[in-house]
C-alpha positions in Angstrom: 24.9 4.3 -2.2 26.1 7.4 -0.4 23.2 10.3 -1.7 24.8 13.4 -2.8 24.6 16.9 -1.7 23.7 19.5 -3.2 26.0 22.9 -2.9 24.6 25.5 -0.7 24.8 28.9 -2.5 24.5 30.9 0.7 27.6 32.8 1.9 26.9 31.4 5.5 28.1 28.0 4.0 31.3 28.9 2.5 34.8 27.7 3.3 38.1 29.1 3.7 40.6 28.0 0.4 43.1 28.8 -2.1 36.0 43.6 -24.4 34.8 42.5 -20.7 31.3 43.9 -19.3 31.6 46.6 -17.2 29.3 49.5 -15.7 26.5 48.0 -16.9 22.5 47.4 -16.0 21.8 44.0 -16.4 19.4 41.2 -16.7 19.5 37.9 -15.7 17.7 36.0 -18.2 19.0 32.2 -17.1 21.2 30.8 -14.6 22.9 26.8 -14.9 25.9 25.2 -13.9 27.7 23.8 -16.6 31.2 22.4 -16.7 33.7 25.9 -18.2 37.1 25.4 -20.0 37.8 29.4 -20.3 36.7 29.4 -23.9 39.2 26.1 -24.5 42.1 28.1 -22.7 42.7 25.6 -20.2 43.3 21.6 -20.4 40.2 21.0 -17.5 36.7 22.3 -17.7 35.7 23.7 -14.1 32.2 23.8 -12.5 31.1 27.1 -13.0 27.4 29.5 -13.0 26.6 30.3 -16.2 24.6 33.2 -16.2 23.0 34.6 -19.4 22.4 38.3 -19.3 20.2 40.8 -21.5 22.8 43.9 -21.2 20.9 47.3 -21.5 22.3 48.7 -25.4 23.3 45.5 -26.7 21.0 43.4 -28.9 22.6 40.2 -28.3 22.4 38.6 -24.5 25.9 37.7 -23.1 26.8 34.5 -21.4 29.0 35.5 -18.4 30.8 32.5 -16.4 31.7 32.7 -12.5 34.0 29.5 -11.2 32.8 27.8 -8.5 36.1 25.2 -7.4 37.1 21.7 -8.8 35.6 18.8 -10.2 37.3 17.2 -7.8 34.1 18.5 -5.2 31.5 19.7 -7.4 30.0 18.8 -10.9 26.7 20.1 -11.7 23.2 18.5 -11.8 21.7 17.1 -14.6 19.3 20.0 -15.2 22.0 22.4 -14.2 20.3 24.1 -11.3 22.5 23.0 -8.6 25.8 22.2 -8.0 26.5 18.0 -6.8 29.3 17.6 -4.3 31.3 14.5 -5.9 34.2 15.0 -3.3 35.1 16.1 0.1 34.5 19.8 0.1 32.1 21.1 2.8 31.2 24.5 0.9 32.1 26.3 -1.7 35.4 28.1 -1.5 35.2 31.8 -0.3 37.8 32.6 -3.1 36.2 31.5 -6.0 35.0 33.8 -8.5 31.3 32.3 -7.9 31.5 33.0 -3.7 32.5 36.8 -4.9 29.7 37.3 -7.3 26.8 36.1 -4.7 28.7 38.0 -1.4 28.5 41.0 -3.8 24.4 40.6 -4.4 24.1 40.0 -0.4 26.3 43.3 -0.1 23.7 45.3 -2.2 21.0 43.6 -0.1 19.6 40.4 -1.8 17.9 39.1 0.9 20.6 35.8 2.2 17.7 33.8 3.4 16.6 32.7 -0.3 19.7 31.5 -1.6 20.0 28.1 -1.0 21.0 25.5 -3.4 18.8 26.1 -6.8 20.8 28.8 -8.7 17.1 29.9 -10.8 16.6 32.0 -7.8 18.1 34.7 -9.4 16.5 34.5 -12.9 15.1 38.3 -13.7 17.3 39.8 -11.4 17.8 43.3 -12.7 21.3 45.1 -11.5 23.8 47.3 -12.3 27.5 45.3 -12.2 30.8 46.3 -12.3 34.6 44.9 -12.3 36.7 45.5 -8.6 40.3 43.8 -8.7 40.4 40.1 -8.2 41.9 38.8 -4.7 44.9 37.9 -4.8 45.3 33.6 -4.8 48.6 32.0 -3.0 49.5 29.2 -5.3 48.5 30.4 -8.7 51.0 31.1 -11.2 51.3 34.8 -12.8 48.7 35.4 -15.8 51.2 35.1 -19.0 51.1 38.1 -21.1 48.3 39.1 -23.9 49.5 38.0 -28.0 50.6 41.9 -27.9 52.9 41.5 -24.7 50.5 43.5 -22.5 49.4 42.0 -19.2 46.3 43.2 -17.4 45.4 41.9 -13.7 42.6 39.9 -12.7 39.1 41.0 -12.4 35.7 40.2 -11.2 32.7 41.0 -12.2 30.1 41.8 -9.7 26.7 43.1 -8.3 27.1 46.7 -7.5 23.3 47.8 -7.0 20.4 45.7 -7.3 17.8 47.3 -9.7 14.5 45.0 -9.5 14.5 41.9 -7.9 13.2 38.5 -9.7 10.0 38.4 -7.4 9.3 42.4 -8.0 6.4 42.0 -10.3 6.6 45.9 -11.5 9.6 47.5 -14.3 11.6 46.0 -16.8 15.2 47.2 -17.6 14.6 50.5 -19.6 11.0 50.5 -19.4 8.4 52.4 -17.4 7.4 50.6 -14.1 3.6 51.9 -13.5 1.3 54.3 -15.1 2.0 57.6 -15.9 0.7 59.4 -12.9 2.6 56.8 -10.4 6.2 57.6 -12.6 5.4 61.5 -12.1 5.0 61.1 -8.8 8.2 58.8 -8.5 10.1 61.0 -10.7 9.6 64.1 -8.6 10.0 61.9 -5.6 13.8 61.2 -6.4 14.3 65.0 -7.3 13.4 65.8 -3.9 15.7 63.3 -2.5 18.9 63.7 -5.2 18.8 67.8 -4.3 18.6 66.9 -0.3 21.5 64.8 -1.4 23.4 67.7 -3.6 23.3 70.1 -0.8 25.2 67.7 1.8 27.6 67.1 -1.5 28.4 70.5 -2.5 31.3 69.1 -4.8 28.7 66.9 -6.7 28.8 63.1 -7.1 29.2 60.5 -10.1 26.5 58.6 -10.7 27.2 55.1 -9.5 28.0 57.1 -5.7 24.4 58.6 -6.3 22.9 55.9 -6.8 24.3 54.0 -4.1 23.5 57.0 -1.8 19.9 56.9 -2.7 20.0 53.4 -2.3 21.5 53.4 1.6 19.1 56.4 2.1 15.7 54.7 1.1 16.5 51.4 2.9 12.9 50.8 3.9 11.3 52.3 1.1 9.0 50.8 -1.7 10.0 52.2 -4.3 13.7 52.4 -3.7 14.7 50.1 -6.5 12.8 51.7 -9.0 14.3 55.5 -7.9 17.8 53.9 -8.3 17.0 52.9 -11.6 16.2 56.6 -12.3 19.9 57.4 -11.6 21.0 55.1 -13.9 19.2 56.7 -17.0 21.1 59.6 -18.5 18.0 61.3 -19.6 16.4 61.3 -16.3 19.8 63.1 -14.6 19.7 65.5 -18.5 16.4 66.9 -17.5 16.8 67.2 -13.5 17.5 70.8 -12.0 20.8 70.1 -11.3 23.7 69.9 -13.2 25.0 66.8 -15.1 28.2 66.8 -17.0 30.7 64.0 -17.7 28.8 61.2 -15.3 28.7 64.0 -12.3 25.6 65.1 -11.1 26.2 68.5 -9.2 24.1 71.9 -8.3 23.6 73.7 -10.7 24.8 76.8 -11.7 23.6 79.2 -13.8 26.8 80.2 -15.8 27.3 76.0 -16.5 27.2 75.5 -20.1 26.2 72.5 -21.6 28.9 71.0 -23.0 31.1 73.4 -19.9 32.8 71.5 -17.0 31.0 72.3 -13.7 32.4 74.7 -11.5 33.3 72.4 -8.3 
C-alpha cells in the first residue's frame, strides 16, 4: 500500500491552478479540515480549513471556511489536522481560497518556517482580518444573482495584521498584556512613535494604515504586537494627543471639536 502524504501548508509548496466578517480582531480558537458543501449550496462537499474564531464584540465564536482544492487530491485526516493527498496533486493550488488566507499571514510576517502540514499551528493566533477582492478564476462560471436580483463579487477573507502570535505567552484579545507599570510604559511608548508618525503624515491616517505603519516601523521590536493592538482600540486613539474622528487619527488641532471633521 502506497503511504499517503500529508499536504504541506507552506506557500513554498504551492502549485500553479485554476453579513460576512470584516475589519475585525480575531481569535483563532480551533483549526480542522473538514469536508465543506457551502452551507448545502453546492452538490459536492470540498476539502476546506475550518477555522473557529472568537471575534472581538460578538458573544458567539464564528466558524469561517477557506477551500483548499478537490476531493479528487485532498480529503482530510481523521483527526482533521492535516490535509491527505488521495490523488495526483503535488501542492495545494495557489488559487484556492486556503493558499490566499496563509500567503496573507506570511505577508503580515508569520514566520513561513513553522507551517508545515499540522494546521493547529495557528490555534491562538490573534489578528486583525479583512476582505480584498477575490482573483479572478478562468473556468468558473459567473456567481448567479442574490433572491433580490443583486449580485456582489467574490471576496476573501484574510490576515491583515497579526496581533499576538499562538506561542506569545503575554495579552489576550481585549485584555491587558502585563502589569500596570509595563502597559504605562507601552502606552506612552506608542504615543511617542504614532506622533513621529503624524508629523511625516500631516494629512492624518485611518487606523488600519496606522497600524500597519507601526507595524513595518517596529519590525525588530518586542513589543510590536502588543503597540499594534493599541491602534486597534478606539479608546486608546480617544484619549491620545492627537486627533481622532471618523477612523482617522490626525494632529491635533485646537479648534477640532469633538464630534467636528478634522481640518486636513
Amino acid at each position: 500500500m502506497v503511504k499517503k502524504a500529508g499536504a504541506s501548508l507552506s506557500p513554498s509548496t504551492y502549485v500553479e491552478g485554476g453579513g460576512l466578517l470584516n475589519d475585525v480582531n480575531v481569535k483563532w480558537k480551533e483549526c480542522r479540515f473538514e469536508l465543506w458543501d457551502y452551507q448545502r449550496t453546492q452538490p459536492n462537499a470540498v476539502p476546506a480549513l475550518k477555522v473557529t474564531m472568537e471575534v472581538e464584540d460578538m458573544e458567539e465564536p464564528v466558524d469561517q471556511y477557506f477551500s483548499a482544492g478537490s476531493t479528487r487530491d485532498w480529503m482530510p485526516s481523521k483527526d482533521g489536522k492535516k490535509l491527505m493527498s488521495v490523488g495526483v496533486a503535488r501542492g495545494i493550488n495557489k488559487t484556492s481560497n486556503l493558499a490566499i488566507l496563509i500567503n496573507s499571514l506570511i505577508e503580515a510576517e508569520f514566520p513561513p518556517e513553522r507551517i508545515e502540514e499540522d494546521c493547529t499551528v495557528f490555534e491562538g493566533l490573534e489578528c486583525h482580518m479583512v476582505r480584498v477582492k477575490a482573483p479572478e478564476r478562468k473556468g468558473l462560471a459567473p456567481r448567479a444573482p442574490r433572491a433580490d436580483g443583486k449580485t456582489y463579487d467574490p471576496t476573501n477573507l484574510v490576515v491583515d495584521s497579526i496581533i499576538k502570535f499562538p506561542w506569545d505567552k503575554k495579552g489576550k484579545m481585549g485584555e491587558a498584556a502585563s502589569s500596570e507599570d509595563d502597559e504605562g510604559d507601552l502606552s506612552e511608548k506608542a504615543r511617542s512613535l504614532i506622533m513621529e508618525i503624524l508629523e511625516k503624515n500631516p494629512k492624518g491616517l485611518d487606523k488600519k494604515k496606522l497600524a500597519s505603519v507601526v507595524f513595518n516601523a517596529l519590525k525588530t521590536d518586542p513589543d510590536r504586537n502588543e503597540i499594534v493592538k493599541m491602534i486597534y482600540n478606539e479608546e486608546f486613539l480617544k484619549e491620545g494627543p492627537w486627533d481622532f474622528a471618523k477612523g482617522i487619527v490626525g494632529m491635533y488641532s485646537p479648534s477640532s471639536g469633538e464630534d467636528d471633521d478634522i481640518p486636513f
